[in-house]
LUMZAFI-99561 format. One record per residue: x, y, z of N, C-alpha, C, O in turn. Coordinates in steps of 0.1 Angstrom, whole numbers, padded with zeros to 4 digits, always signed. Example, Ala and Ser with C-alpha at 12.3 -4.5 7.8 and 13.67 -1.06 7.14 Angstrom:
+0132-0057+0078+0123-0045+0078+0132-0033+0078+0142-0033+0085+0128-0022+0071+0137-0011+0071+0129+0000+0079+0134+0011+0080
REM end
This chain:
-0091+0033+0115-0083+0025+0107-0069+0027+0110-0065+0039+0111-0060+0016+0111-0047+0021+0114-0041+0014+0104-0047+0004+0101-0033+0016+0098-0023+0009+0085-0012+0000+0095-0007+0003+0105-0011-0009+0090-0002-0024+0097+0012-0024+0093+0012-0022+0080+0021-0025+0095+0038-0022+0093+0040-0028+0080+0050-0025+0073+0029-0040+0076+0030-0048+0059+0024-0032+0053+0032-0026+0046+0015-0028+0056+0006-0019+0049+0013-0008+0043+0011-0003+0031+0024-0003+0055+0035+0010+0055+0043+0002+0045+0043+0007+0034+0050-0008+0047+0064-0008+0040+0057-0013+0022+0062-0009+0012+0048-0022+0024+0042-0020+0011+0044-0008+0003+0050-0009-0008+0038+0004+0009+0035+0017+0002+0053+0019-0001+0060+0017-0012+0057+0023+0013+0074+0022+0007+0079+0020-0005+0083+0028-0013+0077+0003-0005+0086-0002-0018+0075-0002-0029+0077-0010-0037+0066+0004-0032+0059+0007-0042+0066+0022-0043+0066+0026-0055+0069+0028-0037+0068+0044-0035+0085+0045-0046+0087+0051-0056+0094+0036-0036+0105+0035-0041+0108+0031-0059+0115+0038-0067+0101+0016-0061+0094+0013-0071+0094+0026-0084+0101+0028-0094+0086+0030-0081+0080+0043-0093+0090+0051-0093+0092+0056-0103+0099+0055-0080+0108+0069-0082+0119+0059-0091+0124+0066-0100+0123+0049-0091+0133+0043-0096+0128+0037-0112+0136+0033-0120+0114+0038-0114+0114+0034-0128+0119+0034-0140+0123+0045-0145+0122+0024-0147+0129+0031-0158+0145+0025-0160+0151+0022-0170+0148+0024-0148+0163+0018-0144+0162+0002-0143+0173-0003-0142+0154-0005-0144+0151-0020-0149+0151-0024-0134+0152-0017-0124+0149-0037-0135+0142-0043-0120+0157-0039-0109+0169-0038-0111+0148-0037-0097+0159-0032-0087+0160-0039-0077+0149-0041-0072+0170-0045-0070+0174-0059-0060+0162-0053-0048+0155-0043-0049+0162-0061-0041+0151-0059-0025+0158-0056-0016+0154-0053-0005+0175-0057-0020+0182-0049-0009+0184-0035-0007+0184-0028+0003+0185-0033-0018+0187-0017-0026+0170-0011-0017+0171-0002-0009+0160-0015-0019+0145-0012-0014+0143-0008-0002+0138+0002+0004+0151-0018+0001+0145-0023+0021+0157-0012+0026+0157-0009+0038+0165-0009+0020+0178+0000+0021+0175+0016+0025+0177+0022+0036+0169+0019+0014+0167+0035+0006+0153+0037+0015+0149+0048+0019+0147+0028+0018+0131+0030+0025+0133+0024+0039+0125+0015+0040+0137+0024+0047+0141+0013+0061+0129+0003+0066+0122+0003+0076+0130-0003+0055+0123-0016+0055+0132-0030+0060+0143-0033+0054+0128-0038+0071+0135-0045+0077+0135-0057+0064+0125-0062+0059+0156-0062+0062+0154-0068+0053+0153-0081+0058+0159-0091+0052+0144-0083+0070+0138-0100+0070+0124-0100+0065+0118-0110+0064+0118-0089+0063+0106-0088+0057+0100-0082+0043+0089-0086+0039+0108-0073+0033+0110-0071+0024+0110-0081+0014+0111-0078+0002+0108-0092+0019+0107-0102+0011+0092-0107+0014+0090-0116+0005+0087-0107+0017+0075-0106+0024+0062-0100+0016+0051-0104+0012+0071-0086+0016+0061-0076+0011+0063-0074-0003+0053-0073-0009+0074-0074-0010+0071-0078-0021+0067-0089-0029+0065-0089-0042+0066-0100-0017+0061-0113-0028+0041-0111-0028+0033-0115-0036+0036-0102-0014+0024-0096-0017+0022-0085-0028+0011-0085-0034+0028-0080-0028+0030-0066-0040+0028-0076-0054+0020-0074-0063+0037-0087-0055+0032-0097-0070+0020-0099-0066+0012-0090-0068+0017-0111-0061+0008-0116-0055-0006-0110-0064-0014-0117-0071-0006-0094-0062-0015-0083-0059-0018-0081-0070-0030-0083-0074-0005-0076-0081-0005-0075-0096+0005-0063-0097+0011-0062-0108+0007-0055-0087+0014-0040-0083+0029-0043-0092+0033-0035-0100+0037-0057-0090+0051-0057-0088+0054-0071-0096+0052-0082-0092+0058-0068-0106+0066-0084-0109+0084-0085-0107+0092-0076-0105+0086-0099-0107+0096-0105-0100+0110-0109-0116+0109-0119-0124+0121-0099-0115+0129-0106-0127+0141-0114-0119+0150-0107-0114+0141-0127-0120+0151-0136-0118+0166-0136-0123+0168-0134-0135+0173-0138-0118+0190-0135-0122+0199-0125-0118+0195-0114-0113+0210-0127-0120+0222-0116-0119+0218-0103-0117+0220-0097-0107+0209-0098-0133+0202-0089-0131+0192-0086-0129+0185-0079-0135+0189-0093-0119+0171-0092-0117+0167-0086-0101+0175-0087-0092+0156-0081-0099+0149-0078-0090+0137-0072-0092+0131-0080-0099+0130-0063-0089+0117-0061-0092+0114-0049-0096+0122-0040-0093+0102-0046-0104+0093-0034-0109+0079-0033-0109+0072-0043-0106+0074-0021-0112+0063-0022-0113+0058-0033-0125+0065-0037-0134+0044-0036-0122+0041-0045-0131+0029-0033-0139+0027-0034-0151+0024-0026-0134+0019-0013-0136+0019-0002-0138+0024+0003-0128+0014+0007-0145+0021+0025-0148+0020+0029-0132+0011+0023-0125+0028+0038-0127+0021+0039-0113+0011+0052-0111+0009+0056-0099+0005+0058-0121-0007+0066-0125-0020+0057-0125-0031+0062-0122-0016+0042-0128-0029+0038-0125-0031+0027-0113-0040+0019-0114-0025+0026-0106-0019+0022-0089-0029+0029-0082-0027+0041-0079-0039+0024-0078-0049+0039-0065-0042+0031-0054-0038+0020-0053-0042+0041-0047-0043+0038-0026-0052+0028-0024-0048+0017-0021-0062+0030-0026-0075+0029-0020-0071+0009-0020-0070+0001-0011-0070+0008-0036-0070-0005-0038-0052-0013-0034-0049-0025-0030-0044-0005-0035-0031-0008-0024-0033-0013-0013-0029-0025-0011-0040-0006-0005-0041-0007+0008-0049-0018+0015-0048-0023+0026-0062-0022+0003-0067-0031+0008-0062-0044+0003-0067-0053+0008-0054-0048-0005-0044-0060-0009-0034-0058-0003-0025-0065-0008-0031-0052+0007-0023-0055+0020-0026-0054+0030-0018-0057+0039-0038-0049+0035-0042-0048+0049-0056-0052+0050-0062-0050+0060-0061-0060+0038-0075-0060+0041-0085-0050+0037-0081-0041+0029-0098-0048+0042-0109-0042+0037-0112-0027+0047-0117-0027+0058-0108-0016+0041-0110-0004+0048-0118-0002+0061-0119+0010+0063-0122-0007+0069-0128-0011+0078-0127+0005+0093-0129-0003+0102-0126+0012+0096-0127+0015+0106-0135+0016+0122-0135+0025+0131-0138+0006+0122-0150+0004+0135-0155-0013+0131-0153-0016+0120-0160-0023+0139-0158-0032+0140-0174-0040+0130-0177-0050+0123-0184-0022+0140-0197-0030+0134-0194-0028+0122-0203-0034+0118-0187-0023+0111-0186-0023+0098-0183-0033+0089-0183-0031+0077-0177-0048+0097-0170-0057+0092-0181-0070+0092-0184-0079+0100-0186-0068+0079-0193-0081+0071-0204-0083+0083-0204-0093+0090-0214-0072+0085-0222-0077+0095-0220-0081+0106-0228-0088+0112-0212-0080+0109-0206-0082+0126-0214-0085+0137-0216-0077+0145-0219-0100+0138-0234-0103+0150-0230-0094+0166-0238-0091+0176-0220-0094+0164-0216-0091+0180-0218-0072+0185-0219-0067+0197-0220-0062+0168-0221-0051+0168-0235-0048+0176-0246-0055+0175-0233-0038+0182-0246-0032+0191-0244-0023+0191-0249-0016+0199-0238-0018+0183-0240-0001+0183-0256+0003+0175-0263-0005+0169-0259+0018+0178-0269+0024+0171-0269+0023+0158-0261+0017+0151-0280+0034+0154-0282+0031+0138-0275+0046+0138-0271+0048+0127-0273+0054+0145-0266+0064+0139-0248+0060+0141-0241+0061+0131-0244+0058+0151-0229+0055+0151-0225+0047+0138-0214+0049+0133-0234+0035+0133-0230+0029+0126-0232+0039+0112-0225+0038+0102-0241+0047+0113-0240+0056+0098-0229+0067+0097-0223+0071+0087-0228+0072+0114-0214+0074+0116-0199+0070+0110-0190+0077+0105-0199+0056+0112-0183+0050+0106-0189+0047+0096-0179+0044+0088-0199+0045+0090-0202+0044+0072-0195+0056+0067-0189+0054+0057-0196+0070+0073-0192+0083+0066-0179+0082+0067-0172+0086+0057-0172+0077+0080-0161+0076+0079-0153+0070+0072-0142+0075+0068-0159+0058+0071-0155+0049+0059-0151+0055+0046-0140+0057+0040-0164+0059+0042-0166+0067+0026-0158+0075+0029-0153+0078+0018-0150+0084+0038-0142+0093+0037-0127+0090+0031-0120+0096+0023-0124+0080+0038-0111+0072+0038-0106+0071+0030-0095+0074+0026-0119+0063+0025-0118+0056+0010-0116+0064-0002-0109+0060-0011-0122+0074-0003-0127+0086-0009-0113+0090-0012-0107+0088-0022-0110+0096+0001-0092+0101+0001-0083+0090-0005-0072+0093-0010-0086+0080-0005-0070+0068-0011-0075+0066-0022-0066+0066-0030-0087+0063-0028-0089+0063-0041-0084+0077-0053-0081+0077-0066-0084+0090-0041-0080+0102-0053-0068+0101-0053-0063+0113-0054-0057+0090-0053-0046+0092-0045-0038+0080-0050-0037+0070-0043-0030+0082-0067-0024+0074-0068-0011+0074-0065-0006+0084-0059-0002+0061-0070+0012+0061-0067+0020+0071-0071+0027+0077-0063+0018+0076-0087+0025+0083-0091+0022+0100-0082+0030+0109-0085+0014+0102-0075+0010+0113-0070+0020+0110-0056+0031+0116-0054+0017+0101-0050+0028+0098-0039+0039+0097-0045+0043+0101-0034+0049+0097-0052+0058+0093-0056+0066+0107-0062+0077+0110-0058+0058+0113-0070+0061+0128-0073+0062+0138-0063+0069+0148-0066+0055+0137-0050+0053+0145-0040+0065+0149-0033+0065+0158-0025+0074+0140-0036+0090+0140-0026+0091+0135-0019+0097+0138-0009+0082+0121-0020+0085+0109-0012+0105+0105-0009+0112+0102-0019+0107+0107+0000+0121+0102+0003+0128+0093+0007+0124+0082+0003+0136+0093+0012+0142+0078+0018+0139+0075+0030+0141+0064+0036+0133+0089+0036+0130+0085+0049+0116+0074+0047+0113+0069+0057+0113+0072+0041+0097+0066+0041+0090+0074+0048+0089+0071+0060+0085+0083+0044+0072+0093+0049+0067+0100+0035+0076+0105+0027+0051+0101+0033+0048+0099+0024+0030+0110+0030+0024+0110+0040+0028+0114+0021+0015+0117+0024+0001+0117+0015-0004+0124+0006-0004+0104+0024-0025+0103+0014-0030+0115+0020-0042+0118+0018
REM end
């Protein structure tokens, strides 16, 4: 499984998001700033972050965005697949895949792998990312 540059800067401005809570909605320049998120896409990822339920959108002078959620009840697991799709690491894993020919063990193989993944991003919410000393560099650790 590799996470998609939407998938990373997602996490970012959710990351950013929670450390700034509390200070009322915060512009997408200030975001894409503090996390080096390119600001032609920042707009991007947080109109998926609504989209999602993660982030709502305040309009005006003083507006920009927040969580739309505590970030204690934010998992990974479900982050990552409202931006990058379905946990998937190996191909025969994806919705029965007619073209898969792998064995019955490899495929029970990336099943385990799967459940591992998953396993790890579900124990693994925002506010744990967020508390950890996520920085401005954007590096973060599930």
């Amino acid at each position: 499984m590799k996470l998609s540059s939407k998938g990373d800067y997602g996490i970012r401005a959710l990351i950013d998001l929670a450390q700034n809570n509390g200070r009322g909605p915060i512009p997408s320049g200030e975001i894409a700033a503090r996390q080096g998120i390119p600001g032609s896409l920042i707009g991007q990822v947080l109109g998926s972050l609504r989209l999602a339920g993660f982030v709502r959108s305040v309009r005006g002078a003083q507006g920009g965005h927040e969580l739309a959620l505590a970030a204690d009840g934010i998992r990974m697991d479900i982050v990552v697949e409202a931006l990058d799709g379905p946990i998937t690491p190996g191909a025969c894993l994806e919705k029965a895949n007619p073209a898969c020919s792998g064995s019955a063990a490899q495929i029970a193989m990336w099943e385990e792998v799967q459940s591992g993944i998953r396993d790890t991003l579900a124990q693994r919410s925002l506010a744990d990312l967020a508390n950890a000393g996520a920085t401005t560099t954007g590096r973060y650790s599930i």
